[in-house]
C-alpha positions as CSV (number, residue, x, y, z in Angstrom):
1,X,-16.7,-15.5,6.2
2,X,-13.5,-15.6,8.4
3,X,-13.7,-16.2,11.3
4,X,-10.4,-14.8,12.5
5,X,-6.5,-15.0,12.5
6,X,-6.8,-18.0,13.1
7,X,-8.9,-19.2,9.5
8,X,-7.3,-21.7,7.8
9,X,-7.6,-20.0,4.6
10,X,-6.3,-16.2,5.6
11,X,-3.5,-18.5,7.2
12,X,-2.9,-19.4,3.7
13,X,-2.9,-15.7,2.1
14,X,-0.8,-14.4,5.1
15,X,1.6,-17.5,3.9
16,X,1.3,-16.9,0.2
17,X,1.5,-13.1,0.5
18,X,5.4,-12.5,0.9
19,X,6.2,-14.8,-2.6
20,X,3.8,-12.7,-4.2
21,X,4.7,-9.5,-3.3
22,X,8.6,-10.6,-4.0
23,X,7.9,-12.1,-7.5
24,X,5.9,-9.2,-8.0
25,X,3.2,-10.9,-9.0
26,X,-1.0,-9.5,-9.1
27,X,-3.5,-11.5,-7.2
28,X,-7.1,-11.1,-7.0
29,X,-9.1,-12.1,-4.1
30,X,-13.2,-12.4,-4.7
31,X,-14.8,-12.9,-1.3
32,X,-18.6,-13.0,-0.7
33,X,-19.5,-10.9,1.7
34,X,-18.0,-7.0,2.8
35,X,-17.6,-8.2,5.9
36,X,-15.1,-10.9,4.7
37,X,-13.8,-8.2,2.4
38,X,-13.0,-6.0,5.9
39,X,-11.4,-8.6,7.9
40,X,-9.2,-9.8,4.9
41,X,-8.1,-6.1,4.5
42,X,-7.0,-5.5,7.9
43,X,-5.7,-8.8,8.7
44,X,-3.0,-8.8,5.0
45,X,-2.6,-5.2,6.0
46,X,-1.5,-5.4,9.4
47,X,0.8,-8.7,8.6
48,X,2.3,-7.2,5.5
49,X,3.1,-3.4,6.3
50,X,1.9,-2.9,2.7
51,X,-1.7,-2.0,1.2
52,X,-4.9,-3.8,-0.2
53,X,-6.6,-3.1,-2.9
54,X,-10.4,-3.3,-2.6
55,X,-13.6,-3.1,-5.0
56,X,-16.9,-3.6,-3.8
57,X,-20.3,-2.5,-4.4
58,X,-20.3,0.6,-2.1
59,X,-17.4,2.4,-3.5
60,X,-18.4,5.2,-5.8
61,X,-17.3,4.4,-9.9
62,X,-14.7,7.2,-9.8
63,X,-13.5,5.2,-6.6
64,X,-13.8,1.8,-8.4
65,X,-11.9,3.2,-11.0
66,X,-9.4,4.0,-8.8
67,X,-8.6,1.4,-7.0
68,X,-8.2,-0.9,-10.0
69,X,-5.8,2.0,-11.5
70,X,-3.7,1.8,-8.6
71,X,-3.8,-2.1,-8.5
72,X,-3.2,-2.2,-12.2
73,X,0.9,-0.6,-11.8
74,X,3.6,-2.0,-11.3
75,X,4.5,-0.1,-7.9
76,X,0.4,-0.4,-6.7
77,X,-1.0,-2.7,-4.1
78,X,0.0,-6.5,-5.4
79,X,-3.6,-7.9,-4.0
80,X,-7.0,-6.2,-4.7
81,X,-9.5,-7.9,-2.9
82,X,-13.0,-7.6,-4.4
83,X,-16.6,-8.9,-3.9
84,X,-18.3,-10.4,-6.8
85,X,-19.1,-6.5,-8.3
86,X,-15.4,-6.8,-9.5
87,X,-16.8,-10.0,-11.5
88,X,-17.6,-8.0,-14.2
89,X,-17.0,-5.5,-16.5
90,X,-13.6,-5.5,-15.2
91,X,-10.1,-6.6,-17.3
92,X,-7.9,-8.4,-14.8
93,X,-5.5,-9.8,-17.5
94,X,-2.3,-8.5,-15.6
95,X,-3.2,-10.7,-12.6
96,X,-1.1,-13.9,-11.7
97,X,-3.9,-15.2,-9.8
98,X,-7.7,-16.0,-8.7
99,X,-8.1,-16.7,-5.1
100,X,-11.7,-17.8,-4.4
101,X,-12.5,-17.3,-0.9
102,X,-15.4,-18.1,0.1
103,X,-18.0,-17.5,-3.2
104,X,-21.7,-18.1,-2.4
């Protein structure tokens, strides 16, 4: 879990972020936990001016559905951040990148 601004690896995201959103490019974020999920979100969020996809468990399928919809255009959120119930059953092939952040 993060443990803060200060975690070496959102460091990295925050970092990362700006290249991604100029090149345009999709990048998919699988964290283990909600909580991790929550702190990523808000931390990219309030850094970037610009919004985070999420997926996770609790969200309704309508919800699910979505949020990947919205990540999935061109002008949507560049970053959908997901625990491991994005994992499957989902078609990512758009995305630039996997970031593993902190899997089981």
């Amino acid at each position: 879990m993060p443990s803060g601004p200060e975690d070496p690896r959102l460091k990295w995201i925050l970092m990362q972020e700006p290249g991604w959103f100029k090149r345009g490019e999709k990048m998919l974020i699988f964290v283990h936990s909600r909580e991790a999920l929550e702190i990523l979100k808000r931390e990219i969020e309030r850094t970037s001016f610009r919004r985070v996809a999420v997926f996770h468990e609790d969200l309704t399928p309508a919800a699910q559905d979505l949020e990947v919809a919205q990540f999935a255009q061109t002008e949507g959120p560049n970053l959908l951040i997901s625990t491991e119930a994005g994992g499957e059953g989902r078609n990512f092939h758009f995305c630039r990148g996997l970031v593993l952040f902190d899997l089981p």
